[in-house]
DOKE-832250 format. One record per atom (N, C-alpha, C): residue number from 1; residue in one letter; x, y, z. Coordinates in steps of 0.05 Angstrom, whole numbers, plus 5000, padded with zeros to 4 digits. Layout:
// DOKE-832250
<mise NUM; A; <X; Y; Z>>
...
//
This chain:
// DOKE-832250
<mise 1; X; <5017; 4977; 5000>>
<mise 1; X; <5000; 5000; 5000>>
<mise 1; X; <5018; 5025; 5000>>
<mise 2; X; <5004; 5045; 4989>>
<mise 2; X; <5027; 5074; 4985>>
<mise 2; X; <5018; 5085; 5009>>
<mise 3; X; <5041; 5095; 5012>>
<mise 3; X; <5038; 5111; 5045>>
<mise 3; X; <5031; 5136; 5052>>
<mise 4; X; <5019; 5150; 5020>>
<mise 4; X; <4990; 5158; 5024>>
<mise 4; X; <4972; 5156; 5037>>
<mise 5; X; <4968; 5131; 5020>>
<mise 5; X; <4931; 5119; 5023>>
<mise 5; X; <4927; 5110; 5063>>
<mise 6; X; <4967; 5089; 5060>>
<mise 6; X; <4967; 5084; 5089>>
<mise 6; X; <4963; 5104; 5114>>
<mise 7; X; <4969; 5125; 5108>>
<mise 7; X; <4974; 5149; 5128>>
<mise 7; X; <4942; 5154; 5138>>
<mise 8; X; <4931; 5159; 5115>>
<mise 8; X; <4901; 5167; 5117>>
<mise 8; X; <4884; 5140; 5121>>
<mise 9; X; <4882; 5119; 5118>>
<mise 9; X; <4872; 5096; 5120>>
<mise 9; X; <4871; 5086; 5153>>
<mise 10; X; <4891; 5098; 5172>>
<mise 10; X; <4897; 5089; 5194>>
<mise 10; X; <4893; 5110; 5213>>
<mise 11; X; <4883; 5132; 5198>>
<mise 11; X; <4878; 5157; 5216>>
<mise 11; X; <4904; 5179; 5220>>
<mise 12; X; <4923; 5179; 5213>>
<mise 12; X; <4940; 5194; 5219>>
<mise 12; X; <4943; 5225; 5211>>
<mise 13; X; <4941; 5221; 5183>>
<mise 13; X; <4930; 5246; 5167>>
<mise 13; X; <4898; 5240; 5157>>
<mise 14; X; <4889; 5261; 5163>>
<mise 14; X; <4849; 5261; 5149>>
<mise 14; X; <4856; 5250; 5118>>
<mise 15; X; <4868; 5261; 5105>>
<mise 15; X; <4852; 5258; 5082>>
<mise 15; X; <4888; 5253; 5064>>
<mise 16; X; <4873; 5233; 5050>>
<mise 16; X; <4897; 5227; 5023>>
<mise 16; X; <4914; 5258; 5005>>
<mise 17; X; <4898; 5267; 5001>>
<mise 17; X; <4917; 5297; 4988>>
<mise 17; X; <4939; 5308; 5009>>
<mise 18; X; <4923; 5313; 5037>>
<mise 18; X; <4937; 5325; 5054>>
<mise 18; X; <4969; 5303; 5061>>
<mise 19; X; <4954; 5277; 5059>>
<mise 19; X; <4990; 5255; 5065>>
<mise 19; X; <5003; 5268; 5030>>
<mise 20; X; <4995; 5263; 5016>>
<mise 20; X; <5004; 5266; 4987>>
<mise 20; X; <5023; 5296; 4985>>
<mise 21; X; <5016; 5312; 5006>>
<mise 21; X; <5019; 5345; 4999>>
<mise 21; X; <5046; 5334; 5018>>
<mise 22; X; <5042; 5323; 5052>>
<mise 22; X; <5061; 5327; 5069>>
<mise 22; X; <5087; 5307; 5064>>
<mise 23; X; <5081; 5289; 5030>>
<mise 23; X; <5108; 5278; 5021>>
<mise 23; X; <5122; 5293; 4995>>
<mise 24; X; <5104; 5306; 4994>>
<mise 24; X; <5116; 5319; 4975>>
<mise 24; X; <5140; 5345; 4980>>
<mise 25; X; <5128; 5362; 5007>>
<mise 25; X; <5145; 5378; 5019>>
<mise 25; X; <5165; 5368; 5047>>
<mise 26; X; <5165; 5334; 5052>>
<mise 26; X; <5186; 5326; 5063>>
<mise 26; X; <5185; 5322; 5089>>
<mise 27; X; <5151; 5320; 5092>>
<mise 27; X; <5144; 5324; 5125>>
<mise 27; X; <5149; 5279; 5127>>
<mise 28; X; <5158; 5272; 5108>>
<mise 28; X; <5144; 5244; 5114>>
<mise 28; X; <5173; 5223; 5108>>
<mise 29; X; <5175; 5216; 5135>>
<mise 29; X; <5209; 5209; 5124>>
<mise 29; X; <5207; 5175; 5131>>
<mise 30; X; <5212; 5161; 5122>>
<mise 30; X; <5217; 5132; 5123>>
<mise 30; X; <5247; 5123; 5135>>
<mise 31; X; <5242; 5109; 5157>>
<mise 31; X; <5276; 5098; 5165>>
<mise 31; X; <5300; 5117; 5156>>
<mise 32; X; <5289; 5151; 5166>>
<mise 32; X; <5308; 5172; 5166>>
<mise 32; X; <5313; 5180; 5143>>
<mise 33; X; <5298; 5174; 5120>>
<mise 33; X; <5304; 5189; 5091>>
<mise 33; X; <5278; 5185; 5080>>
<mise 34; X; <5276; 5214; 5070>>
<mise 34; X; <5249; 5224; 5055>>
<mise 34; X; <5235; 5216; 5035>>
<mise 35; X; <5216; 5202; 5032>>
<mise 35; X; <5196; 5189; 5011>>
<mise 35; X; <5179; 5203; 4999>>
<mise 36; X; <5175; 5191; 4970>>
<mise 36; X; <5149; 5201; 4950>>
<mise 36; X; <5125; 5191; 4959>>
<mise 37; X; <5102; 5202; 4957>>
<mise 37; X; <5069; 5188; 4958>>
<mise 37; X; <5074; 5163; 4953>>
<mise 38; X; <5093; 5148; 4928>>
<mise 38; X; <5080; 5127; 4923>>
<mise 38; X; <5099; 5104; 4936>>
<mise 39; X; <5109; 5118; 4955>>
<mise 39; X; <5138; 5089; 4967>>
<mise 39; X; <5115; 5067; 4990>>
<mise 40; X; <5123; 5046; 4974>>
<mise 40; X; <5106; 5020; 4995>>
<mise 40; X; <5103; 5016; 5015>>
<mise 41; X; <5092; 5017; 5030>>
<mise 41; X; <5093; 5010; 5063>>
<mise 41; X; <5106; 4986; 5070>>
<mise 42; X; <5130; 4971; 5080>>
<mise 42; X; <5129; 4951; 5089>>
<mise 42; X; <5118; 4947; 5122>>
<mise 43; X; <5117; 4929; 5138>>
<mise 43; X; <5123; 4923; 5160>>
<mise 43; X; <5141; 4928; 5176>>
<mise 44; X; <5143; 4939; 5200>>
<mise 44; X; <5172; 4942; 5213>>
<mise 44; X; <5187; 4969; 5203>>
<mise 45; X; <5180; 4985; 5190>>
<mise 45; X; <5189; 5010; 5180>>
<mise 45; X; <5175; 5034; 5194>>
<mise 46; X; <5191; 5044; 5215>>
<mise 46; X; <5201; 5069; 5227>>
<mise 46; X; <5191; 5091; 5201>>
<mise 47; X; <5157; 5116; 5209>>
<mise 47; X; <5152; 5133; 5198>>
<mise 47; X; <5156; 5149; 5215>>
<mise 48; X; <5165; 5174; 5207>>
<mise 48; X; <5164; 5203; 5213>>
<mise 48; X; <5152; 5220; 5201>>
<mise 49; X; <5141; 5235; 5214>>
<mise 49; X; <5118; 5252; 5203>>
<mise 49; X; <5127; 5274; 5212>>
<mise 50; X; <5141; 5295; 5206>>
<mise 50; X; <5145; 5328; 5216>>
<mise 50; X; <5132; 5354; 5205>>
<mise 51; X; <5108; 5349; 5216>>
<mise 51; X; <5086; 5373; 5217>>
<mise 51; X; <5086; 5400; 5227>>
<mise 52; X; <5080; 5413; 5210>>
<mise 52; X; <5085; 5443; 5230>>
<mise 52; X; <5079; 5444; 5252>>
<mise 53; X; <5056; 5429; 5265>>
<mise 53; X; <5045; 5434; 5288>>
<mise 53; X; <5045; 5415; 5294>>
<mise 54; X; <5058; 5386; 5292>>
<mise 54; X; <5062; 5354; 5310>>
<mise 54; X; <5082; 5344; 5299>>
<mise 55; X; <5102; 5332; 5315>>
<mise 55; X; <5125; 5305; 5304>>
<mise 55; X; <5099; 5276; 5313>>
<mise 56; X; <5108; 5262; 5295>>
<mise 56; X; <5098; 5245; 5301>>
<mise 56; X; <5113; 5216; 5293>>
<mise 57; X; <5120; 5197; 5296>>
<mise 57; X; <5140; 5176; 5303>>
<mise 57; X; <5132; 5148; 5303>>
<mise 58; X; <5124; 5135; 5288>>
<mise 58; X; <5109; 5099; 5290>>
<mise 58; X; <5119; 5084; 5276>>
<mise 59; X; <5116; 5057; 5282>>
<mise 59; X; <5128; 5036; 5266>>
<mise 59; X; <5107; 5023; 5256>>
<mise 60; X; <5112; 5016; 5231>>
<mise 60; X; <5087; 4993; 5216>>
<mise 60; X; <5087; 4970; 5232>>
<mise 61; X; <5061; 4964; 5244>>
<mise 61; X; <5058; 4933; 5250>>
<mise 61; X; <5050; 4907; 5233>>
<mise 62; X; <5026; 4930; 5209>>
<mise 62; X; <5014; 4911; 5193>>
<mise 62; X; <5009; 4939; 5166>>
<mise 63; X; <4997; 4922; 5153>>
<mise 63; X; <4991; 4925; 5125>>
<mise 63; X; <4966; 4924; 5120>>
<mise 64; X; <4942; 4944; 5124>>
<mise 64; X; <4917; 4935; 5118>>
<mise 64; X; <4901; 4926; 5089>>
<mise 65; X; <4901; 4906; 5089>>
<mise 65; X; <4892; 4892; 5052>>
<mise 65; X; <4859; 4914; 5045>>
<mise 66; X; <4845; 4919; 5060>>
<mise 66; X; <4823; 4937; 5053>>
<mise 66; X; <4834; 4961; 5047>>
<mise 67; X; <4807; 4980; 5031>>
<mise 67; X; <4813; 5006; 5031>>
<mise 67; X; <4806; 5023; 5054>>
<mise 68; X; <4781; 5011; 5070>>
<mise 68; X; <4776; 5026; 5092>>
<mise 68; X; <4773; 5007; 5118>>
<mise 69; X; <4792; 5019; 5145>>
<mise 69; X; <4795; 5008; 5174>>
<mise 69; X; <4776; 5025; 5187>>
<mise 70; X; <4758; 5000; 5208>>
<mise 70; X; <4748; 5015; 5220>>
<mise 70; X; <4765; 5029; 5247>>
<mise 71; X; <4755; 5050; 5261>>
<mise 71; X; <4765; 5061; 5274>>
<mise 71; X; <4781; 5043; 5303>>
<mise 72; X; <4765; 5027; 5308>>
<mise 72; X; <4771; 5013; 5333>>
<mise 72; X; <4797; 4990; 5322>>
<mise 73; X; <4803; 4982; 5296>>
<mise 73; X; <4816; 4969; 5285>>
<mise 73; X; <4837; 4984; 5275>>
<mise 74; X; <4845; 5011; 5269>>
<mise 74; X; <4856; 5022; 5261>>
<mise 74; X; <4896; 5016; 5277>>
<mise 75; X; <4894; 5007; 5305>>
<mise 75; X; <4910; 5014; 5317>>
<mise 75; X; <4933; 4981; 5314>>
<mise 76; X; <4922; 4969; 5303>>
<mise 76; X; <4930; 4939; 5295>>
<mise 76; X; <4951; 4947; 5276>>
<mise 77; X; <4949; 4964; 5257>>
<mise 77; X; <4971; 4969; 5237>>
<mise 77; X; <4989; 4987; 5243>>
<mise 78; X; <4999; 5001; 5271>>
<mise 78; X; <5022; 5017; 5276>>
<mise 78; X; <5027; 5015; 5306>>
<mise 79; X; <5050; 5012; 5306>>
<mise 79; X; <5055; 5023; 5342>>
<mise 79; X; <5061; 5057; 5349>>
<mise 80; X; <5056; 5059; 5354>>
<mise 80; X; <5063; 5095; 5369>>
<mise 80; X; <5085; 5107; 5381>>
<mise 81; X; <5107; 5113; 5371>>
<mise 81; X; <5127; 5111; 5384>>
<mise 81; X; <5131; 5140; 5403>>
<mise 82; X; <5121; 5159; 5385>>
<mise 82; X; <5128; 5190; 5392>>
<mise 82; X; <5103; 5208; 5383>>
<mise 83; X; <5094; 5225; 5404>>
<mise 83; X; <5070; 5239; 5387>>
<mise 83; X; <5080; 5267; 5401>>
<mise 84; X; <5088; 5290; 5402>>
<mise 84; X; <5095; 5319; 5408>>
<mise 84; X; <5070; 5335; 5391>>
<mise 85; X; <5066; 5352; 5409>>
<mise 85; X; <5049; 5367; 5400>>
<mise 85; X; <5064; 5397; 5399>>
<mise 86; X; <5069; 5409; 5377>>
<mise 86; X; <5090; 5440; 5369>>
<mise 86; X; <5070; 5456; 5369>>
<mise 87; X; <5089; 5480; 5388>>
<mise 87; X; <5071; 5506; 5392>>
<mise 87; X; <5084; 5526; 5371>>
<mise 88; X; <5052; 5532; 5358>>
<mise 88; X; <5051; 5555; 5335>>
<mise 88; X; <5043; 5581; 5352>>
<mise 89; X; <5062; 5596; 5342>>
<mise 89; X; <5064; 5626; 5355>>
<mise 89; X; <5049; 5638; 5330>>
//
């Protein structure tokens, strides 16, 4: 799955454009180096997410085969490593 669709599929970013927008300007870094929309998700791969206003830090657990997780299931496909919340002045 592209880590797009994954970002937004699992709740992390709302909506697919917005993961699509935050790889394109470099907010979205895979095992310490920066990825396109369309780089694969494996398992076991360390994301970074550096948002203007959150770092955010997880590891793939799983790979969801649907297009849509429900919410309560959502948390099966990542562990949580780091969530900081950045203060905008």
């Amino acid at each position: 799955m592209r880590i797009d669709k994954y970002l937004k599929v699992i709740g992390i970013i709302p909506s697919r454009t917005y993961s699509k927008r935050a790889c394109d300007k470099g907010y979205v870094r895979v095992d310490g180096k920066p990825v396109k929309a369309s780089h694969n998700v494996r398992e076991g791969e360390i994301i970074e997410i550096d948002l203007p206003d959150r770092y955010i830090k997880l590891k793939v657990t799983g790979v969801p085969q649907k297009k849509n997780v429900k919410k309560s299931e959502r948390e099966e496909y990542y562990e949580l490593i780091q969530y900081v919340r950045k203060n905008i002045i």
